[in-house]
VOGU-3710 file (C-alpha; in Angstrom, 3 decimals, decimal comma):
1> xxxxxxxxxx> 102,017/97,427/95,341  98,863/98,937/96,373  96,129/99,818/94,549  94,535/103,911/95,150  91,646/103,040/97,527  87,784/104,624/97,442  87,538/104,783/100,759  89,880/104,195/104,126  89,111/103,694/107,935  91,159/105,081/110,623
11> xxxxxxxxxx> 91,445/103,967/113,864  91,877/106,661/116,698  93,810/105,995/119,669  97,506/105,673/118,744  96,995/106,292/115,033  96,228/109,892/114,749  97,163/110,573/118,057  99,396/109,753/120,975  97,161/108,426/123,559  98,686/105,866/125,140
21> xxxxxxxxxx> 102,777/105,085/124,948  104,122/103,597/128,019  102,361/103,995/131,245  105,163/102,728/133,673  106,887/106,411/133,862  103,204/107,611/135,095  102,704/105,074/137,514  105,844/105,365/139,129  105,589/108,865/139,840  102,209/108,344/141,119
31> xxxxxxxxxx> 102,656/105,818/143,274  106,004/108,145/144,217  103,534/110,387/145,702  102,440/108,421/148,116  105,985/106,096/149,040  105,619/106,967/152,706  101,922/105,280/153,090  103,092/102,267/150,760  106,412/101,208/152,522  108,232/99,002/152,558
41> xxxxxxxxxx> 106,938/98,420/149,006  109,205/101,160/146,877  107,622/103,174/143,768  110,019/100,738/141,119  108,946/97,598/142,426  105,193/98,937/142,751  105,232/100,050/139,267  106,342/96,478/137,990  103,358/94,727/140,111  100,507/97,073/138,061
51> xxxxxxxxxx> 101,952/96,757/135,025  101,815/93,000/135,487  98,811/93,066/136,796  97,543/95,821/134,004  98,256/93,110/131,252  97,273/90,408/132,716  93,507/92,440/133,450  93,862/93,246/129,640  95,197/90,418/128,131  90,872/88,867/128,698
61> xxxxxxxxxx> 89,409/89,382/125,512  85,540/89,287/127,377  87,260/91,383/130,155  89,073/93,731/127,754  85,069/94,467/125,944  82,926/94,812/129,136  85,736/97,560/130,715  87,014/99,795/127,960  83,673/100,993/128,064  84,546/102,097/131,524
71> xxxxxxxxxx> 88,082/102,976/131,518  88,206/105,028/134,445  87,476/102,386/136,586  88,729/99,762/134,844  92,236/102,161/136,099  90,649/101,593/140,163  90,439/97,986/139,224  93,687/97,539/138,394  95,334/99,267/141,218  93,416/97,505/143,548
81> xxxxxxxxxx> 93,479/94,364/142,350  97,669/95,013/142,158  97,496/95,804/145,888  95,354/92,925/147,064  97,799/90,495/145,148  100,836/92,245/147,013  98,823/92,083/150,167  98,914/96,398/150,748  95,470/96,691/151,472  94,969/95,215/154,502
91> xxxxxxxxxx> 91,619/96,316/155,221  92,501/99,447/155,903  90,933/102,114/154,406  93,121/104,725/153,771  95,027/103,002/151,615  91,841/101,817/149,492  91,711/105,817/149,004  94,920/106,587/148,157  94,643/103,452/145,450  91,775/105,505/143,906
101> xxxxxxxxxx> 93,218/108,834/143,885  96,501/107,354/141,678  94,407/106,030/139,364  92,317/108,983/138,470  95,152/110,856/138,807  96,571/108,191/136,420  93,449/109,230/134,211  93,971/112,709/134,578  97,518/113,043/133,462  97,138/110,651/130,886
111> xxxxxxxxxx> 94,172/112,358/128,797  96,203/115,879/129,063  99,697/114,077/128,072  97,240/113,157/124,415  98,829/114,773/121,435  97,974/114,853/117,739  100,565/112,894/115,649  102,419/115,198/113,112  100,798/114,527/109,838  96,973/113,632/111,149
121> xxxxxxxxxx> 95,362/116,869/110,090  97,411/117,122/106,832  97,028/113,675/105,821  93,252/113,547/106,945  92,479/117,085/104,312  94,642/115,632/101,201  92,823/112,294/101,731  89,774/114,380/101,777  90,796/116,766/99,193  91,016/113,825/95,966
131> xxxxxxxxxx> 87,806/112,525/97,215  88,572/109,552/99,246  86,163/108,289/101,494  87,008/108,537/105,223  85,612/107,352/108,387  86,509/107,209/112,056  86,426/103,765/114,024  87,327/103,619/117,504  86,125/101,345/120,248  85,490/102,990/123,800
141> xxxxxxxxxx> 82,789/104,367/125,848  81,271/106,945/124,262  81,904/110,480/125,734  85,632/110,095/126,089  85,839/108,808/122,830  83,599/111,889/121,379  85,612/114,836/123,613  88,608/113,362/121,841  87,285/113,708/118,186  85,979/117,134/119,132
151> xxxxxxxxxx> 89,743/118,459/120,954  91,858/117,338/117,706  89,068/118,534/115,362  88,416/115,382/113,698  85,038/115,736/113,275  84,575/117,607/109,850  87,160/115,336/108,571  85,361/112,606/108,332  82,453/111,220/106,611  81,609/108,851/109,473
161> xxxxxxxxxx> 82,816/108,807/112,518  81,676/105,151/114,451  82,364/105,316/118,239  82,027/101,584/120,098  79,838/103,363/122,981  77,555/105,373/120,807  77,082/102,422/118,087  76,647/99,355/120,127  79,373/97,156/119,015  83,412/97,703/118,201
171> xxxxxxxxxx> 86,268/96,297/116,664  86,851/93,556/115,974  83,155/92,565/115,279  82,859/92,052/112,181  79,760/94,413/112,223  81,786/97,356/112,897  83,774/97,408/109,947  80,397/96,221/107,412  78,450/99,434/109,084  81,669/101,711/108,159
181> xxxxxxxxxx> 81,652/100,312/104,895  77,772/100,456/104,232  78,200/104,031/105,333  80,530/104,908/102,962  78,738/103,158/100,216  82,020/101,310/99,115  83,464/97,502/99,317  85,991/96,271/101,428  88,281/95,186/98,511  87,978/99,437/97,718
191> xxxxxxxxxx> 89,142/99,777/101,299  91,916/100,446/103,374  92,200/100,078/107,105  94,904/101,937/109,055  95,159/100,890/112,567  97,413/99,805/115,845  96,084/97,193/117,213  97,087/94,013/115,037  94,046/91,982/116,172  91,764/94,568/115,245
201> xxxxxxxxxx> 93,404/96,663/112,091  94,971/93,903/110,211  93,901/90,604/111,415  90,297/91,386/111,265  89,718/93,265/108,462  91,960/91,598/106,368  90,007/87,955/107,100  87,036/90,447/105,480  89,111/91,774/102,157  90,255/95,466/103,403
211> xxxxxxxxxx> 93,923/96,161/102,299  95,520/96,609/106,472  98,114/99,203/106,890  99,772/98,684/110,268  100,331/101,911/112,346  103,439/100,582/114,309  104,058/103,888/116,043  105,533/101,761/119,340  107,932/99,464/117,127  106,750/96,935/118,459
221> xxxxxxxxxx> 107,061/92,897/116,509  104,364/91,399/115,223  102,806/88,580/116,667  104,252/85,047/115,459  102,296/82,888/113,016  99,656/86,027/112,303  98,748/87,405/108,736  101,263/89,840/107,799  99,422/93,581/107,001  99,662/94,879/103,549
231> xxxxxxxxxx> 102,317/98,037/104,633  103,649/98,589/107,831  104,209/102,590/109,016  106,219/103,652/112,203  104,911/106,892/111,582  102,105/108,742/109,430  104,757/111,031/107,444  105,136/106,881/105,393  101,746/107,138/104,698  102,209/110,009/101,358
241> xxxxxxxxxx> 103,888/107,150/99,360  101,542/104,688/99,567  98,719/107,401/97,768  100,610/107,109/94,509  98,487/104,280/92,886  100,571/101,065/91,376  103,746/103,034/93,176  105,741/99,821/94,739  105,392/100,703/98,686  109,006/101,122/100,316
251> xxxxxxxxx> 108,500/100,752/104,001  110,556/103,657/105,873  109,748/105,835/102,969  109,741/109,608/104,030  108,380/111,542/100,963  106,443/114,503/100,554  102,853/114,789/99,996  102,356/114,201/96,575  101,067/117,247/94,533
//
């Protein structure tokens, strides 16, 4: 059971919209592209080595801060550093170029392929509507972040909107979710957060008193031996049960929005 909060925090990036599902299907036709130039290596096998590599890059919690703030070529980093390891390189540069052009390319398709999930805007103006406090708290560099808030008109849905590049510091600093809160004038125990990313929208938070609600969009399991989150959603439309105060939440739930 959860109680009706005061205020909640959204994350961006794979909560209210699609931003980034699998990446192997983009690689590979990438790297496709360009099979003739990267023989005898073949598109499948290429696509296995940067998605290794991709995780591994990612998987650096110091590494994973200093480059989201540069994603772009934190993309050219990982496609080079997936050729050097299988030896493609060779000095030659050509092939340095073509390793640039698929990532940006990778960039490219991958910021038009972003789509609003289902329920955002609806959910976002009935949140707004019986005066719950919302704000906006993504980590990333700063004018990607913004163009995306601004192309899914998030912007006058929100009482604060906190973007890692603009602010200084991100998730999951505990700073970053004490300014959202000071902000909104509330506590955390009055506080939801609704998030992705188990590290940053449940374990986090929840270590500071915010009630987590696990946006589980890629069905993925949750890590071993971790806190469990409050609620678990695959998708936003399980969201409209949980606004019902003292109503026991049902996980899988797909109700209406209440009246």
């Amino acid at each position: 059971m959860l109680n009706r909060p005061k205020a909640i925090l959204f994350d961006l990036d794979d909560t209210l919209i699609s931003a980034y599902a699998d990446p192997g299907p983009v690689w590979q036709a990438l790297l496709s592209e360009h099979a003739e130039a990267l023989s005898p290596h073949d598109p499948e096998e290429l696509t296995a080595h940067v998605g290794a590599y991709a995780a591994e890059f990612w998987s650096d919690p110091a590494r994973h801060k200093t480059w989201r703030l540069k994603l772009y070529d934190a993309r050219r980093e990982i496609i080079r550093g997936a050729f050097e390891r299988m030896d493609i390189l060779k000095g030659d540069p050509r092939l340095a170029l073509i390793a640039n052009d698929i990532a940006d390319r990778y960039s490219a398709r991958r910021d038009e392929a972003m789509t609003l999930f289902p329920d955002s805007h609806a959910l976002l103006d009935h949140l707004k509507e019986k005066g719950i406090k919302l704000a906006l708290i993504t980590n990333g560099e700063a004018a990607m972040q913004r163009a995306k808030v601004e192309r899914f008109e998030l912007t006058h849905r929100f009482d604060h909107i906190q973007i890692e590049g603009e602010v200084g510091f991100g998730k999951p600093e505990e700073e970053a979710y004490h300014h959202a809160l000071g902000a909104l004038d509330v506590r955390a125990e009055e506080t939801w957060m609704v998030g992705d990313n188990y590290e940053w929208e449940v374990i986090a938070p929840a270590a500071l008193g915010l009630t987590t609600i696990w946006h589980n969009s890629h069905k993925a399991a949750p890590p071993e031996g971790k806190p469990a989150p409050h609620h678990t959603l695959e998708d936003l439309s399980g969201f409209w049960p949980l606004l019902k105060k003292n109503r026991p939440c049902l996980s899988g739930t797909n109700a209406p929005p209440p009246a």
